[in-house]
BAVOLO-291520 format. One line per field, with one value per residue (C-alpha): residue number from 1; x, y negated, z negated. Coordinates in Angstrom, 2 decimals, always signed. Example, Ala and Ser with C-alpha at 12.3 -4.5 7.8 and 13.67 -1.06 7.14 Angstrom:
residues 2
tise	(1|2);
c1	(+12.30|+13.67);
c2	(+4.50|+1.06);
c3	(-7.80|-7.14);
END
This chain:
residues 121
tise	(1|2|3|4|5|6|7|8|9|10|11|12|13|14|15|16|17|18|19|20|21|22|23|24|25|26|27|28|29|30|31|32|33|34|35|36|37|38|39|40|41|42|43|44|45|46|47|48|49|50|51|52|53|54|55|56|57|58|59|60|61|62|63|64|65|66|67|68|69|70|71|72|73|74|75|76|77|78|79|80|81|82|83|84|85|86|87|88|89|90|91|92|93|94|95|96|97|98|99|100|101|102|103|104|105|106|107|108|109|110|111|112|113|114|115|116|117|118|119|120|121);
c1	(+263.92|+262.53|+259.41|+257.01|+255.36|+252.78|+251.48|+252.66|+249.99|+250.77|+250.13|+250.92|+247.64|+247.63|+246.96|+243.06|+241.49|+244.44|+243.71|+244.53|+242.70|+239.77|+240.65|+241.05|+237.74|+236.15|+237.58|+236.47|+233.42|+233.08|+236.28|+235.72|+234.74|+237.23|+237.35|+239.22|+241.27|+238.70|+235.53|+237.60|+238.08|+234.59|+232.99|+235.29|+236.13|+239.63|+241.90|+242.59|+246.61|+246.45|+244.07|+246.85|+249.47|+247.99|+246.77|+250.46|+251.73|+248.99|+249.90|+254.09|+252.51|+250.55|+246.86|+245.68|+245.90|+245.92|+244.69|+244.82|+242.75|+241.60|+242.10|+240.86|+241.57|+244.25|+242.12|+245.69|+246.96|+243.56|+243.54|+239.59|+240.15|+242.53|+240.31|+237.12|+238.88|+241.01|+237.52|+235.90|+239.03|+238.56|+234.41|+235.54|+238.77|+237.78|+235.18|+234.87|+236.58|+239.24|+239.83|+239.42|+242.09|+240.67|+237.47|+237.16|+239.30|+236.36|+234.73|+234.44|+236.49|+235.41|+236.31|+234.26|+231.02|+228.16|+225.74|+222.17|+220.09|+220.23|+217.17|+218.71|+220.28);
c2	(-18.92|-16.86|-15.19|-12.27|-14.73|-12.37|-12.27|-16.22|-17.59|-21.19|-22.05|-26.03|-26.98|-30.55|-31.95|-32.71|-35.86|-36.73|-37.76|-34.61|-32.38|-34.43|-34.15|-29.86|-29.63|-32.05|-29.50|-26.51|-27.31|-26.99|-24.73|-24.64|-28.42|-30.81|-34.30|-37.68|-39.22|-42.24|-39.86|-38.70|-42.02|-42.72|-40.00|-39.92|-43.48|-43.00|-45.81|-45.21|-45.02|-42.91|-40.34|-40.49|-40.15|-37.15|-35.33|-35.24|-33.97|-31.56|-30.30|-30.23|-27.48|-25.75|-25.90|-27.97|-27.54|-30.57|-30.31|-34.11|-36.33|-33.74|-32.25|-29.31|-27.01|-24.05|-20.95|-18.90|-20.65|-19.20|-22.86|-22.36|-19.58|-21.32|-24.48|-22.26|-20.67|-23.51|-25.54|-22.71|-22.22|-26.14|-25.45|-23.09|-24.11|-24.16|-21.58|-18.44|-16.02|-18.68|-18.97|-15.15|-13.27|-10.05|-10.52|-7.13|-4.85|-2.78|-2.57|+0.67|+1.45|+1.90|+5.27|+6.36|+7.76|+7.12|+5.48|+5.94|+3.72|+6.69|+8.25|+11.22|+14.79);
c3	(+76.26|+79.32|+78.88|+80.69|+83.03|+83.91|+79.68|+79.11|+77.63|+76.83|+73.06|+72.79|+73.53|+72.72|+69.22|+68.26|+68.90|+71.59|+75.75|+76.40|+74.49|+75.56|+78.89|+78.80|+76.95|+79.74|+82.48|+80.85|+80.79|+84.30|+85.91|+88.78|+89.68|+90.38|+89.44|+90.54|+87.71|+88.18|+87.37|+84.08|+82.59|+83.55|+81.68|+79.09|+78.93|+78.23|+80.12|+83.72|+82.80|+80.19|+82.32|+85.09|+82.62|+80.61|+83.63|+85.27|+81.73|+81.48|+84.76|+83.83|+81.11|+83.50|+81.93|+85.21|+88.55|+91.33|+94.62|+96.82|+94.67|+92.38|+89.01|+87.29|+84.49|+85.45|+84.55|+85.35|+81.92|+79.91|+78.94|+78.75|+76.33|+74.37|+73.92|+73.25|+70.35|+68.97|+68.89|+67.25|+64.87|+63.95|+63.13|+60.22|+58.34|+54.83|+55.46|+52.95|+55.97|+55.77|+52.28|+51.88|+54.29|+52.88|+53.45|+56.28|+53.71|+52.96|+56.47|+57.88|+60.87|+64.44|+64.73|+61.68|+62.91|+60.72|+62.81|+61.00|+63.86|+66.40|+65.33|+66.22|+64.10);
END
């Protein structure tokens, strides 16, 4: 199915606990760096296959980028972003905003003015 390339923002971020969800939270932590596949495995100590392996299919989906020897996380594909919130998604299932969807119902809105803190009439 084509879509708006410009707003694509790719959503099959690999599974938890896989190579290559290791791999994209390894890269994010450092965008702009770029590492050998041999530096990967070392600091992540995933096998030197499977880093080669999951790097080419994490480039296929477009959430790294290559560049000679070097690999590095695409920040075109928001793949940072995407990480960032999945992680912080996986900190709070269970949690009481999770288990309540209602929980903002009775917040006021943004628009309502009744900001007390001013100090000023």
């Amino acid at each position: 199915m084509p879509v708006d390339f410009e707003n694509y923002q790719p959503s099959d971020l690999p599974r938890p606990n896989t190579n290559g969800r290791t791999i994209l939270r390894f890269l994010a932590a450092t965008p702009e760096t770029g590492y050998r596949a041999g530096e990967i495995d070392e600091a992540l100590d995933i096998p030197r296959g499977s880093v080669g392996t999951t790097l080419s299919r994490l480039h296929n989906q477009g959430f790294v980028r290559h560049k000679g020897e070097y690999w590095a996380i695409n920040p075109d594909a928001h793949t940072a972003s995407l990480i960032g919130l999945s992680a912080v998604s996986e900190q709070f299932v269970g949690d009481y905003y999770d288990e309540n969807p209602n929980w903002d119902a009775n917040l006021p809105g943004l628009d309502e003015s009744e900001d007390t803190d001013t100090g000023t009439e």
